[in-house]
Structures are given as C-alpha cells and as structure tokens.
CHARMM-style PDB file with segment names, atoms N, HN, CA, C and O in Angstrom:
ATOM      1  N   UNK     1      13.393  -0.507  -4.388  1.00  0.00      PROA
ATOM      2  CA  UNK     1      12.374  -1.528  -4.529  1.00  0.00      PROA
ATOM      3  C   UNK     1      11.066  -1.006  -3.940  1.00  0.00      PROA
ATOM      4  O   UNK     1      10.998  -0.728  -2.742  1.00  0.00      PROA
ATOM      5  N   UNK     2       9.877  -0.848  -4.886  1.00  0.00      PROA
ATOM      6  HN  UNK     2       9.932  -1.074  -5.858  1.00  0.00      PROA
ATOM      7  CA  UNK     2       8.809  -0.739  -3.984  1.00  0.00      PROA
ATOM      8  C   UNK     2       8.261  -2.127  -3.482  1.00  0.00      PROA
ATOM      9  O   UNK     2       7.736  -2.074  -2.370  1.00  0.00      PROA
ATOM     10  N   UNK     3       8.278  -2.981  -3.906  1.00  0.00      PROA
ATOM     11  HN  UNK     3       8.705  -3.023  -4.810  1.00  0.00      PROA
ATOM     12  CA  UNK     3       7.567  -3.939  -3.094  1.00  0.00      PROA
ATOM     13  C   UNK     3       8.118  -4.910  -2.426  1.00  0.00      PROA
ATOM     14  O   UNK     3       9.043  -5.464  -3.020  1.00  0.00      PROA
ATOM     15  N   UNK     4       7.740  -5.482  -0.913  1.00  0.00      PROA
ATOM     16  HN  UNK     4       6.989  -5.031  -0.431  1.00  0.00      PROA
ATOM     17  CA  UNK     4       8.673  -6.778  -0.395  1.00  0.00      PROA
ATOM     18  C   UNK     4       8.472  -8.161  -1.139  1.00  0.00      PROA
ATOM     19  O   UNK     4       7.384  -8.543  -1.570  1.00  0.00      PROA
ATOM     20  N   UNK     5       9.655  -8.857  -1.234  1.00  0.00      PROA
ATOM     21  HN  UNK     5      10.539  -8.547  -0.884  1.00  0.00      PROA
ATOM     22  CA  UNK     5       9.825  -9.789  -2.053  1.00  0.00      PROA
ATOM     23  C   UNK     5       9.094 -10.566  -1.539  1.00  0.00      PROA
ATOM     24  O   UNK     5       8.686 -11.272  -2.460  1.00  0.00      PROA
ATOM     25  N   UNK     6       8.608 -10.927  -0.514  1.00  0.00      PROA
ATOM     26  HN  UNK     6       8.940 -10.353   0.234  1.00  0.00      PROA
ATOM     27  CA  UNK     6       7.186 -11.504   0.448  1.00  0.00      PROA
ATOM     28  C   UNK     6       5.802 -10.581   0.616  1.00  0.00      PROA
ATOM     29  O   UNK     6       5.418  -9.970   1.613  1.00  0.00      PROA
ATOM     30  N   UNK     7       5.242 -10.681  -0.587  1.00  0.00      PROA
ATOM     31  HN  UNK     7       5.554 -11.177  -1.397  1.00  0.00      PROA
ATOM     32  CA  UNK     7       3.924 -10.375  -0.556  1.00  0.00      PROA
ATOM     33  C   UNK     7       2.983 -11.309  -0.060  1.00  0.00      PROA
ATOM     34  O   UNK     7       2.884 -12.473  -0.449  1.00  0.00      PROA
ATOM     35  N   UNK     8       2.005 -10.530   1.179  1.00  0.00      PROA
ATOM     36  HN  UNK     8       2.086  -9.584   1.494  1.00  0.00      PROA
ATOM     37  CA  UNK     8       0.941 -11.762   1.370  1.00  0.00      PROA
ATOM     38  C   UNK     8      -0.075 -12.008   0.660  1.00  0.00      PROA
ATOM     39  O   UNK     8      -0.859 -11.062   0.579  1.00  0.00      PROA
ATOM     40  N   UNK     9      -0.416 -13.150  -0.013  1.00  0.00      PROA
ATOM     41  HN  UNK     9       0.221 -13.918   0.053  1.00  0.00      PROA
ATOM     42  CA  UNK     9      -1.606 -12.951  -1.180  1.00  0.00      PROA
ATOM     43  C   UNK     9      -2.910 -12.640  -0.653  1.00  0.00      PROA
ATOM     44  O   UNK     9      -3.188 -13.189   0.413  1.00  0.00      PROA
ATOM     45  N   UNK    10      -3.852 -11.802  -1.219  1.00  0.00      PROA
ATOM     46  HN  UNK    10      -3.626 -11.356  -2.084  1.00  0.00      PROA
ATOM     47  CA  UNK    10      -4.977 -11.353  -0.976  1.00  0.00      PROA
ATOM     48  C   UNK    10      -5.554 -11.199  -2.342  1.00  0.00      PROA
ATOM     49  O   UNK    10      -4.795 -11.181  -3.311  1.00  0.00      PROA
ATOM     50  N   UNK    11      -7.101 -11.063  -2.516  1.00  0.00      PROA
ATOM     51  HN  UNK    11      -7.718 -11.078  -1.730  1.00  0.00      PROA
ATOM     52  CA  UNK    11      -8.164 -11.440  -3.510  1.00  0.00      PROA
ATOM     53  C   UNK    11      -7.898  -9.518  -3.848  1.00  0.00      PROA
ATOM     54  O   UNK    11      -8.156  -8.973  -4.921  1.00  0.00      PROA
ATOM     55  N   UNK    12      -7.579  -9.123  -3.143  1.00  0.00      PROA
ATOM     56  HN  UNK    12      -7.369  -9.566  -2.271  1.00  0.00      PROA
ATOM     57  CA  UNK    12      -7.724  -7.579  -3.483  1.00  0.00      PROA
ATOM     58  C   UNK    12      -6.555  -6.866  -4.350  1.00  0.00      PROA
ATOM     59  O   UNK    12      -6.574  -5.646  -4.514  1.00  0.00      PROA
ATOM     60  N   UNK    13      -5.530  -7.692  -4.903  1.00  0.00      PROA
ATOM     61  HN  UNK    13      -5.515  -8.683  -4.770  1.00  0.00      PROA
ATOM     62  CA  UNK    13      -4.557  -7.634  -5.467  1.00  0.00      PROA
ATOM     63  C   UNK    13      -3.980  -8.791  -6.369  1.00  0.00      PROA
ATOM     64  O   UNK    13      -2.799  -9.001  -6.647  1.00  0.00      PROA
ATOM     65  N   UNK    14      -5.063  -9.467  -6.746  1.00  0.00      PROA
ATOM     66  HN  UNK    14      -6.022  -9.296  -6.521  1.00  0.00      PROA
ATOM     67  CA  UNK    14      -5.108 -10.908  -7.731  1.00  0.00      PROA
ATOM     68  C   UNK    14      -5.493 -10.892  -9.320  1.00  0.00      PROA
ATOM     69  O   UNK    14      -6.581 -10.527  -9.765  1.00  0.00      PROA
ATOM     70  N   UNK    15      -4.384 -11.362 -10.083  1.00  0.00      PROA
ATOM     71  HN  UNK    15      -3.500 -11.658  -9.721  1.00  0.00      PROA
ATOM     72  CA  UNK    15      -4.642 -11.092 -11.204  1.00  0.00      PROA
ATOM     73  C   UNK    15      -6.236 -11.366 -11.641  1.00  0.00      PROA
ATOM     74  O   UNK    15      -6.966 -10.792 -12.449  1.00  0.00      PROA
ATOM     75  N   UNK    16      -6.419 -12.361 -10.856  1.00  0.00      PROA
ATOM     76  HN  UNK    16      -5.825 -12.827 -10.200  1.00  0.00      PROA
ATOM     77  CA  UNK    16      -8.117 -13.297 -11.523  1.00  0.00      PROA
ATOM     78  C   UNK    16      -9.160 -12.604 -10.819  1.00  0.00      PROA
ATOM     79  O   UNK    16     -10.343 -12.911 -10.966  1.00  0.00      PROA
ATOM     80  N   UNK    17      -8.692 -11.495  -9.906  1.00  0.00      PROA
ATOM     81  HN  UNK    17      -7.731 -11.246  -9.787  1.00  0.00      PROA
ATOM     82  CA  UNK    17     -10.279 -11.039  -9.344  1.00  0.00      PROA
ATOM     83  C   UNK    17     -10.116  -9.726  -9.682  1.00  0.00      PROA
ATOM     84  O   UNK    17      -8.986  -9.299  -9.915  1.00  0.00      PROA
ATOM     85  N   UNK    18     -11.501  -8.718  -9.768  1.00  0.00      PROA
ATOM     86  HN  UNK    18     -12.419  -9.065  -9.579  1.00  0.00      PROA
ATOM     87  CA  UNK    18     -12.089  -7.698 -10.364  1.00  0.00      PROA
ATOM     88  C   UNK    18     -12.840  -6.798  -9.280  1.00  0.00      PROA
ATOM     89  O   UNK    18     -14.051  -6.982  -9.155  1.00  0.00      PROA
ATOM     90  N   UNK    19     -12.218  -5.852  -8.499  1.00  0.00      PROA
ATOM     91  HN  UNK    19     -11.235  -5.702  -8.601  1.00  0.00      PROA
ATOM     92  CA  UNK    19     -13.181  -5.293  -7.569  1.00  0.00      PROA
ATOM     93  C   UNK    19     -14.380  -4.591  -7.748  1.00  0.00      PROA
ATOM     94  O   UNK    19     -14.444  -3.450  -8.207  1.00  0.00      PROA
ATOM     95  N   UNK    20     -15.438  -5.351  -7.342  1.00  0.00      PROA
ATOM     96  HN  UNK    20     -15.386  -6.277  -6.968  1.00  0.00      PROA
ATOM     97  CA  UNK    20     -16.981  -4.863  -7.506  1.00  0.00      PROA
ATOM     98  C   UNK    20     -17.189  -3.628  -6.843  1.00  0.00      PROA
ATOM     99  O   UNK    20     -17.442  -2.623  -7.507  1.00  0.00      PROA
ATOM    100  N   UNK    21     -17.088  -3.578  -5.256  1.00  0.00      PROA
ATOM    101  HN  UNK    21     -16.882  -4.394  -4.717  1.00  0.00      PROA
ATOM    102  CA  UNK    21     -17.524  -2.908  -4.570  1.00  0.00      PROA
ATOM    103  C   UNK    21     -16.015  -2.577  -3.260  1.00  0.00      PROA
ATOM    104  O   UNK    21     -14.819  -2.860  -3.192  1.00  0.00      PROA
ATOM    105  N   UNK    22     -16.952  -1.894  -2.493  1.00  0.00      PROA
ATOM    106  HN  UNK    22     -17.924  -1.664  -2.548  1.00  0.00      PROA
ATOM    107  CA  UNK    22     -14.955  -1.456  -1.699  1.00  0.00      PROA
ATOM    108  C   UNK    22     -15.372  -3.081  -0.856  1.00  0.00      PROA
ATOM    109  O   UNK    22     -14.324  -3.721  -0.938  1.00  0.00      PROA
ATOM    110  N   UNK    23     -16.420  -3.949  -0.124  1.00  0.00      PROA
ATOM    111  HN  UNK    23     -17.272  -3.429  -0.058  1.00  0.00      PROA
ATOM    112  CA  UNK    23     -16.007  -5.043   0.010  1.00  0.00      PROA
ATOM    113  C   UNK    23     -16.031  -6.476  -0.682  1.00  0.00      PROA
ATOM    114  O   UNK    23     -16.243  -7.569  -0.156  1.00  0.00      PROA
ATOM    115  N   UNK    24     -15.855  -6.279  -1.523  1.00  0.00      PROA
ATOM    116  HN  UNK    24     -15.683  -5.391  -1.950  1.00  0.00      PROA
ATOM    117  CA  UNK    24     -15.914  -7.697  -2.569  1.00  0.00      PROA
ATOM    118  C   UNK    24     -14.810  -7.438  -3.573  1.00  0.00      PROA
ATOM    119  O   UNK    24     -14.056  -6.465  -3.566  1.00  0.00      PROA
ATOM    120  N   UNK    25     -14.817  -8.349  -4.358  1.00  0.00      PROA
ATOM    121  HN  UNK    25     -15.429  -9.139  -4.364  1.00  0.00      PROA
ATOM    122  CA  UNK    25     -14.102  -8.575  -5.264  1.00  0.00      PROA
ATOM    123  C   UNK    25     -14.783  -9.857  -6.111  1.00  0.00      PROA
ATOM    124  O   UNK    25     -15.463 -10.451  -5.273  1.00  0.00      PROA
ATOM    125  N   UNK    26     -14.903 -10.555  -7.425  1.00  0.00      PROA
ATOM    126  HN  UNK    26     -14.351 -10.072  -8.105  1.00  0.00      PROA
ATOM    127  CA  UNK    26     -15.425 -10.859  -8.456  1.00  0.00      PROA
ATOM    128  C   UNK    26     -13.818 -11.674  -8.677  1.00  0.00      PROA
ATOM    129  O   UNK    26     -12.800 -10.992  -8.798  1.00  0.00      PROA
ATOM    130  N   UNK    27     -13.783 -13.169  -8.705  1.00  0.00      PROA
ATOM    131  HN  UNK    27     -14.610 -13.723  -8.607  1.00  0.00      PROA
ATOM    132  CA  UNK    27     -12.605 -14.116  -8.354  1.00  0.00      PROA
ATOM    133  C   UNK    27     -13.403 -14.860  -9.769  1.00  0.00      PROA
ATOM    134  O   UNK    27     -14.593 -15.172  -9.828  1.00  0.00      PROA
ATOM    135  N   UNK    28     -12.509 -15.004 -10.698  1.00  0.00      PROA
ATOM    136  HN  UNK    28     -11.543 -14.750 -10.650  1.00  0.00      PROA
ATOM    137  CA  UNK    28     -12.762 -15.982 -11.624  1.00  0.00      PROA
ATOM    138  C   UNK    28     -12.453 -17.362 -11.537  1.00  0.00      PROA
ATOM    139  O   UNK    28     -12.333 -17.939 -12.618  1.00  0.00      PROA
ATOM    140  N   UNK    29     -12.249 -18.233 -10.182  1.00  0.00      PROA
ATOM    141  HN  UNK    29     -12.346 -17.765  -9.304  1.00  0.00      PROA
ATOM    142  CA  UNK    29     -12.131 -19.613  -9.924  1.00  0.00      PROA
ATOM    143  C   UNK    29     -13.367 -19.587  -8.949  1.00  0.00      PROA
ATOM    144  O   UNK    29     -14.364 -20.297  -9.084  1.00  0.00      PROA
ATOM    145  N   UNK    30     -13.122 -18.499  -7.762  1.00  0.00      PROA
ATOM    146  HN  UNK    30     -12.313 -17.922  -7.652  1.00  0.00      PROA
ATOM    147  CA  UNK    30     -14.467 -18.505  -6.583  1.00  0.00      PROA
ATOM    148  C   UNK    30     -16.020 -17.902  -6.857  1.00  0.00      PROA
ATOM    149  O   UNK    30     -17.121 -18.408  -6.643  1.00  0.00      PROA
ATOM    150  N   UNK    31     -15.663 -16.723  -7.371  1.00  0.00      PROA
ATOM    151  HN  UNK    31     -14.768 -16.312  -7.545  1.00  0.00      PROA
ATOM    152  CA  UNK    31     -17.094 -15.970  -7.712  1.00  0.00      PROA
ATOM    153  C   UNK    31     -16.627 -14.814  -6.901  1.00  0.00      PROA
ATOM    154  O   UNK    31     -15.496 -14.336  -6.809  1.00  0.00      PROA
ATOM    155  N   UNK    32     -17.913 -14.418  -6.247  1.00  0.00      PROA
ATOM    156  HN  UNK    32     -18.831 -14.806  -6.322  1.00  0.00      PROA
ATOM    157  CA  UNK    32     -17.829 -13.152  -5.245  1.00  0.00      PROA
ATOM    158  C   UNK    32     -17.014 -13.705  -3.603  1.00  0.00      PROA
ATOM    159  O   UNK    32     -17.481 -14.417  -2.714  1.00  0.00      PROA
ATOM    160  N   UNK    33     -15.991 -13.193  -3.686  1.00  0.00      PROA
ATOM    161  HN  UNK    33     -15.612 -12.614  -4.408  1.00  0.00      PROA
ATOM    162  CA  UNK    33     -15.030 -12.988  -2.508  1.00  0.00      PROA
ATOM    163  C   UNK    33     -14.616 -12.059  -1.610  1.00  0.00      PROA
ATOM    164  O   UNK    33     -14.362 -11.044  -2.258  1.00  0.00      PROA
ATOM    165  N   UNK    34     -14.363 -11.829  -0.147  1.00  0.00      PROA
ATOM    166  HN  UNK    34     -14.569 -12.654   0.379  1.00  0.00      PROA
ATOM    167  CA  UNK    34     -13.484 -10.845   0.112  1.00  0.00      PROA
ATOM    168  C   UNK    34     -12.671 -10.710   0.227  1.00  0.00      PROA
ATOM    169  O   UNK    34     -11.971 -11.633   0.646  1.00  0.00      PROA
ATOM    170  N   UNK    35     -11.857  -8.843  -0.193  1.00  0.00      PROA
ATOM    171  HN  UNK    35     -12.426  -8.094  -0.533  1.00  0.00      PROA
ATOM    172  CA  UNK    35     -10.597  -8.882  -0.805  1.00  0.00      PROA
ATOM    173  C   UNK    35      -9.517  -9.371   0.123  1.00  0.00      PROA
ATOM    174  O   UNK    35      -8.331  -9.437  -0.200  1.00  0.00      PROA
ATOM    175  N   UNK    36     -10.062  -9.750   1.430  1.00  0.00      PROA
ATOM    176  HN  UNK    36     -11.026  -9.697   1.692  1.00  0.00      PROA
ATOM    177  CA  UNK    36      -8.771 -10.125   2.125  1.00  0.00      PROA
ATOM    178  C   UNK    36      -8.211 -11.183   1.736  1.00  0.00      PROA
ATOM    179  O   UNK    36      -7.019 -11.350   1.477  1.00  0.00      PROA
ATOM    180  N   UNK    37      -9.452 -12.253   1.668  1.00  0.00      PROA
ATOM    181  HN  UNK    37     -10.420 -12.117   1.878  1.00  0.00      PROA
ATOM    182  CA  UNK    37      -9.063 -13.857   1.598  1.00  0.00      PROA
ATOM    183  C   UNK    37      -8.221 -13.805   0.232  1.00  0.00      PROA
ATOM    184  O   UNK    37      -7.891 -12.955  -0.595  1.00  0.00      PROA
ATOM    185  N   UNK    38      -8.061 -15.125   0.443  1.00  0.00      PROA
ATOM    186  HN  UNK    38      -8.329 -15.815   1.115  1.00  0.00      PROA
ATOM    187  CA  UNK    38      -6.823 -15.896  -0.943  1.00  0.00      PROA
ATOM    188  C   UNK    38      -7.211 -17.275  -0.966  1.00  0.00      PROA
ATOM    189  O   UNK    38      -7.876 -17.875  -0.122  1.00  0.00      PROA
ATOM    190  N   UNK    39      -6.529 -17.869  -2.432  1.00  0.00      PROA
ATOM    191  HN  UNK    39      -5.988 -17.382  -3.118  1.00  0.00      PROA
ATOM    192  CA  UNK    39      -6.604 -19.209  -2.275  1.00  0.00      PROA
ATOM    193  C   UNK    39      -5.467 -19.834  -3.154  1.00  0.00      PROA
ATOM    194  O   UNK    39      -4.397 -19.224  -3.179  1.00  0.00      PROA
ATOM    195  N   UNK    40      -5.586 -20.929  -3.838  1.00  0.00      PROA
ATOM    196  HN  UNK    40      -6.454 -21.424  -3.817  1.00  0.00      PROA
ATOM    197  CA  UNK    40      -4.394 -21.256  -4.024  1.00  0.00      PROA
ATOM    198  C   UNK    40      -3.627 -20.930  -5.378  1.00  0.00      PROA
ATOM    199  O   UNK    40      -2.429 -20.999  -5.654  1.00  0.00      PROA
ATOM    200  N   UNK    41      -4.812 -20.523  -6.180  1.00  0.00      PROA
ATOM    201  HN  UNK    41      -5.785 -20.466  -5.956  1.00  0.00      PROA
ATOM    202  CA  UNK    41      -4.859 -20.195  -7.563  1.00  0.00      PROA
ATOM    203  C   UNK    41      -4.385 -18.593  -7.590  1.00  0.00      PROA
ATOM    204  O   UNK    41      -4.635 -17.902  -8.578  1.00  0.00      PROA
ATOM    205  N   UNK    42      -3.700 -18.069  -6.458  1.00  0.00      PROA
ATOM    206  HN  UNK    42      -3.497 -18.630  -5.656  1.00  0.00      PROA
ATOM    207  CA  UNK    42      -3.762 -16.986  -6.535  1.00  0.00      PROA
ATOM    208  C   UNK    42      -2.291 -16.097  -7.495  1.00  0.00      PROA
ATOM    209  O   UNK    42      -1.113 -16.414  -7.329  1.00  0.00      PROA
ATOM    210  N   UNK    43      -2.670 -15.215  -8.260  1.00  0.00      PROA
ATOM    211  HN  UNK    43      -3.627 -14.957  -8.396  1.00  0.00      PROA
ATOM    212  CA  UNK    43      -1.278 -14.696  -8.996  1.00  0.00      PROA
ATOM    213  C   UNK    43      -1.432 -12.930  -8.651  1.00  0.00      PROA
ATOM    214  O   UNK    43      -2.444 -12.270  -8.888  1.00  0.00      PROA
ATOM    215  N   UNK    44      -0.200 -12.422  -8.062  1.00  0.00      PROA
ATOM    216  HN  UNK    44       0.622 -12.958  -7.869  1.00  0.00      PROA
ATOM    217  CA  UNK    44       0.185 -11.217  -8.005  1.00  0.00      PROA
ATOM    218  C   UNK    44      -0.008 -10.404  -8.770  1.00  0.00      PROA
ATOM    219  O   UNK    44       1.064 -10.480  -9.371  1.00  0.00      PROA
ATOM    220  N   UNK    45      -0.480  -9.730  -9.205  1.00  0.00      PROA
ATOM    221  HN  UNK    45      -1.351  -9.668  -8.717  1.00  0.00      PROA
ATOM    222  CA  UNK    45      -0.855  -8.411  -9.663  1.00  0.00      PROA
ATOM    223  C   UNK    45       0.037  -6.709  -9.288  1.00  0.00      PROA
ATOM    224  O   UNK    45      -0.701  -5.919  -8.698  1.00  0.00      PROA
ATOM    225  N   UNK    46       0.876  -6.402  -9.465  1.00  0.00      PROA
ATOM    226  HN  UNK    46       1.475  -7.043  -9.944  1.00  0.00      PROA
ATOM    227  CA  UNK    46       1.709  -5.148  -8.951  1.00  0.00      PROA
ATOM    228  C   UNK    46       0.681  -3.871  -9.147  1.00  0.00      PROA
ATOM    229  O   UNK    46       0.464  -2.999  -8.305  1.00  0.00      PROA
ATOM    230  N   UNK    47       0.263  -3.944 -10.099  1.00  0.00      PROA
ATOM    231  HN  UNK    47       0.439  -4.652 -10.783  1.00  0.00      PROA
ATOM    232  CA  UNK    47      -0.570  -3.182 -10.556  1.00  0.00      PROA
ATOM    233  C   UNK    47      -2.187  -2.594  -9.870  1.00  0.00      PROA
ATOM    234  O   UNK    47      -2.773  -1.514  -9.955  1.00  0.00      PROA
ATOM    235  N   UNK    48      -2.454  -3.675  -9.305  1.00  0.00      PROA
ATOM    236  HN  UNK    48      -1.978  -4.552  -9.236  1.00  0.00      PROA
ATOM    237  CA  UNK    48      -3.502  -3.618  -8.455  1.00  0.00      PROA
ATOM    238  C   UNK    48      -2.898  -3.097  -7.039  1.00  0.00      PROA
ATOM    239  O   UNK    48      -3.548  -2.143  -6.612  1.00  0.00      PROA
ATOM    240  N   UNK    49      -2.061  -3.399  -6.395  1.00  0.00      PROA
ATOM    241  HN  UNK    49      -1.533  -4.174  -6.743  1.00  0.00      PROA
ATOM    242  CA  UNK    49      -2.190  -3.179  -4.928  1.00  0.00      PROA
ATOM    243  C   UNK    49      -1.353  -1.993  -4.781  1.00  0.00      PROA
ATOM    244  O   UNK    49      -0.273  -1.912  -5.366  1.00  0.00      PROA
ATOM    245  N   UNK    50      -1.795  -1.085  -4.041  1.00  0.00      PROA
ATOM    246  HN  UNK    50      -2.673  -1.151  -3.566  1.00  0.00      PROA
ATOM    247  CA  UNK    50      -1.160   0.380  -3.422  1.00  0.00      PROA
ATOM    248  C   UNK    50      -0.883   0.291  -2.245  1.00  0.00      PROA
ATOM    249  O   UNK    50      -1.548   0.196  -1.214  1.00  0.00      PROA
ATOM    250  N   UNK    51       0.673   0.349  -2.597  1.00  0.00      PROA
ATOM    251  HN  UNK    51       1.213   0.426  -3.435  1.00  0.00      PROA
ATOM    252  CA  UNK    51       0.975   0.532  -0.857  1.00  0.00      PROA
ATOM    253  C   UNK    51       0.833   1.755  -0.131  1.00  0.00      PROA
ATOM    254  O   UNK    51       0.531   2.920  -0.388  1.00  0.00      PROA
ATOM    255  N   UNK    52       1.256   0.872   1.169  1.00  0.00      PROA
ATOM    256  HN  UNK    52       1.502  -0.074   1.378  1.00  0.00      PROA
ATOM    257  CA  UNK    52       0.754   2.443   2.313  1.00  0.00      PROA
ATOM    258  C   UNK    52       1.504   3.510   2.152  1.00  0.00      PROA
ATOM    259  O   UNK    52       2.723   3.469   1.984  1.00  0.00      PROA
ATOM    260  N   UNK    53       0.944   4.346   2.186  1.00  0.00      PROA
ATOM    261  HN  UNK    53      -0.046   4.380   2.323  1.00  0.00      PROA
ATOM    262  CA  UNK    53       1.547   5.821   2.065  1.00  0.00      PROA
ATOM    263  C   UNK    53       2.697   5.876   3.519  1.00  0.00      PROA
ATOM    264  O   UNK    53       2.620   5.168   4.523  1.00  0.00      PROA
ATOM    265  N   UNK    54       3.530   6.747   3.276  1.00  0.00      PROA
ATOM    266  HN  UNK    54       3.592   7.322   2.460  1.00  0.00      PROA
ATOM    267  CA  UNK    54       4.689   6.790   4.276  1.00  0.00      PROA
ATOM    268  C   UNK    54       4.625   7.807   4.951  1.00  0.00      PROA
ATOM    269  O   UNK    54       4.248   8.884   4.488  1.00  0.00      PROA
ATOM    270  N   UNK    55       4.952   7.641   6.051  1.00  0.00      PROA
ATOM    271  HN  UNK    55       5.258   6.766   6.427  1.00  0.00      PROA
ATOM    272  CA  UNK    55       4.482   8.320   7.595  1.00  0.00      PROA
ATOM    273  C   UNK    55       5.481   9.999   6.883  1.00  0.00      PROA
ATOM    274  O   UNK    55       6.547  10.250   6.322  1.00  0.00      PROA
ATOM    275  N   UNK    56       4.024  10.881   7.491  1.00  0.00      PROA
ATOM    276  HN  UNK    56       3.157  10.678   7.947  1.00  0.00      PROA
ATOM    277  CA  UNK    56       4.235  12.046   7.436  1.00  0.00      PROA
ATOM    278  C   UNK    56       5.267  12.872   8.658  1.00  0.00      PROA
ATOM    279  O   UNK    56       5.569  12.503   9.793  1.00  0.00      PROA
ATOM    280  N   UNK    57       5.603  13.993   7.973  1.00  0.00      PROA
ATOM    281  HN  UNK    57       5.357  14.293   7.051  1.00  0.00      PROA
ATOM    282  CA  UNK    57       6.747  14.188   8.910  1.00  0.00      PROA
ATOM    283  C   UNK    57       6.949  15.107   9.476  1.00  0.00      PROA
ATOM    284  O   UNK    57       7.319  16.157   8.952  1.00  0.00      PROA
ATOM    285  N   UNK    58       6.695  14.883  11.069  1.00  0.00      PROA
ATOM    286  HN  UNK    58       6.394  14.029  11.495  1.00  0.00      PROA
ATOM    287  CA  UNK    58       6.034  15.823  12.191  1.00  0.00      PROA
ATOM    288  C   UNK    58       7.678  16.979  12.631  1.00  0.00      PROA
ATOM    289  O   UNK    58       8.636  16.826  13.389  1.00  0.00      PROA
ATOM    290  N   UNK    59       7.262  18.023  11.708  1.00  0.00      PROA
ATOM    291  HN  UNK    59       6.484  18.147  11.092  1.00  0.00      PROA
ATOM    292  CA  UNK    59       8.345  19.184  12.439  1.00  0.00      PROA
ATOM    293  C   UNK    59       7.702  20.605  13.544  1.00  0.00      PROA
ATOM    294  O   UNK    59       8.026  21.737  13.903  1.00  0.00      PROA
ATOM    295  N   UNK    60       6.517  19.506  13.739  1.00  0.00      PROA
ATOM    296  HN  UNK    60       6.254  18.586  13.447  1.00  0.00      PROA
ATOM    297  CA  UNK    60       6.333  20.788  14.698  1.00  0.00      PROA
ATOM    298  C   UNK    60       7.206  20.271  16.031  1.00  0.00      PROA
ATOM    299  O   UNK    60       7.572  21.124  16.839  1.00  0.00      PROA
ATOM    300  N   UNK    61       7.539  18.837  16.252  1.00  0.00      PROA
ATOM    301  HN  UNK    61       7.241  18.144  15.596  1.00  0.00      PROA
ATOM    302  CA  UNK    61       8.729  18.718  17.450  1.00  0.00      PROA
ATOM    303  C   UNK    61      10.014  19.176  17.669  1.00  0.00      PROA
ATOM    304  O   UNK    61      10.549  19.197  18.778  1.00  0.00      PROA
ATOM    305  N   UNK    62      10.675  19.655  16.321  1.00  0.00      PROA
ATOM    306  HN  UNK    62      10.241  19.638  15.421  1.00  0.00      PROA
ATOM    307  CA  UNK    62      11.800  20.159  15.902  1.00  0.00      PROA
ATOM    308  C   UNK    62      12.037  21.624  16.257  1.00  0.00      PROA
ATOM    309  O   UNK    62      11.043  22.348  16.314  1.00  0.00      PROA
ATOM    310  N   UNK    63      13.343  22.186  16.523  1.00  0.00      PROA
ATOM    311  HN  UNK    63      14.150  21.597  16.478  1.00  0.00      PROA
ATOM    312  CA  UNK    63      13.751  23.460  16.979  1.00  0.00      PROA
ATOM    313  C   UNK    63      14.680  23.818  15.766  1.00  0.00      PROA
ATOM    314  O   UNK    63      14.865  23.193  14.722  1.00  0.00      PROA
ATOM    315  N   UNK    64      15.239  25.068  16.228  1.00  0.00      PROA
ATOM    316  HN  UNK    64      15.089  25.575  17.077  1.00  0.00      PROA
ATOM    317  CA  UNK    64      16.444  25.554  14.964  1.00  0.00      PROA
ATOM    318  C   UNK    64      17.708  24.690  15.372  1.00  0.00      PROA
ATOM    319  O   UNK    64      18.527  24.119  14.652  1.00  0.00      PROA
ATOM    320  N   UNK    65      17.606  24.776  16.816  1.00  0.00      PROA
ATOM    321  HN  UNK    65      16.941  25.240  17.400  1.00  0.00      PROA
ATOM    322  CA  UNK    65      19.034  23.725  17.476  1.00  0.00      PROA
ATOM    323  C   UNK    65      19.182  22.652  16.729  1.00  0.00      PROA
ATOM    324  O   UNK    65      20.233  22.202  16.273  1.00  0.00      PROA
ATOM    325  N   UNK    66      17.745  22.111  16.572  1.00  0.00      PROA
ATOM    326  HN  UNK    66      16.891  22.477  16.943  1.00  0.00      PROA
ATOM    327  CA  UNK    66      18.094  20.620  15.732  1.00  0.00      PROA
ATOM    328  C   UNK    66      19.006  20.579  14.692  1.00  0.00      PROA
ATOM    329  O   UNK    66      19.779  19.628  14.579  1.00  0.00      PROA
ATOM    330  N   UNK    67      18.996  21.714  13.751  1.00  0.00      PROA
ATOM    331  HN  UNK    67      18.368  22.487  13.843  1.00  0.00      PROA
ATOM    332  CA  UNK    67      19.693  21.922  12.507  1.00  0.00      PROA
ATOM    333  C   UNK    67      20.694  22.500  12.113  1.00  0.00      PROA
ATOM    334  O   UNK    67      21.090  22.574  10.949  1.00  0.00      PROA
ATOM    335  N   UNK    68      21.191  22.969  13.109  1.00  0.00      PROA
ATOM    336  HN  UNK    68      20.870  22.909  14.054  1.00  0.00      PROA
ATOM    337  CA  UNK    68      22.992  23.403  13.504  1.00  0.00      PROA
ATOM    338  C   UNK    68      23.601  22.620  14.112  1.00  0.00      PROA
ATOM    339  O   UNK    68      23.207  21.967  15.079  1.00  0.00      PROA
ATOM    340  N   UNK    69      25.000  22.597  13.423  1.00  0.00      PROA
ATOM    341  HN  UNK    69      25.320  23.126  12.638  1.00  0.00      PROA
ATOM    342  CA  UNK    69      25.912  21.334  13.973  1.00  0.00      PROA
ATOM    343  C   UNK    69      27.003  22.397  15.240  1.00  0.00      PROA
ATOM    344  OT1 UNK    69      27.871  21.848  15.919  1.00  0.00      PROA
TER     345      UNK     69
END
C-alpha cells in the first residue's frame, strides 16, 4: 500500500484545487488558498500528493561483523 487509509485533507492534494505557485493553490469553491488548509468540499486526489521519500540508509555505522552470522 502506498498510501494510509487516513489521509489528512489538504488544498495541496485536492481534486478542486490547481497549484499556482509553491504557496497557493487556485480552490474552485474558495479561490486562492493555502495548500495546507482544507475545507469541507474537499476530495482526494492520489495523483497529486507525493509522499515522503524514505529515510536513507546510513552504512557508514556498519562493520563487516555486522554481516557474518
């Protein structure tokens, strides 16, 4: 599954809004919004929102010991 079945709604991932600029967004019920807010008219979009990238993975802490049983 990429996404949690509890998404929090935000204007920055809403079918009805259109991002103008990196802070606004263009809400076809509100007008110009920011992408944090929400309201009630709001519908999910999968397509719009990118999740966070996943934590990179630090082997400079690691030895050869680590990897022999």
């Amino acid at each position: 599954m990429l996404f949690k079945k509890e998404i929090e709604p935000r204007c920055a991932y809403c079918a009805r809004g259109t991002q103008l600029e990196e802070g606004s967004v263009l809400c076809a019920k509100r007008g110009v919004v920011d992408p944090a807010g929400h309201c009630r008219s709001f519908r999910y979009d999968p397509l719009k929102r990118v999740p966070p990238r996943p934590a990179a993975l630090d082997l400079s802490r690691l030895e050869d010991e680590d990897f022999t049983l």
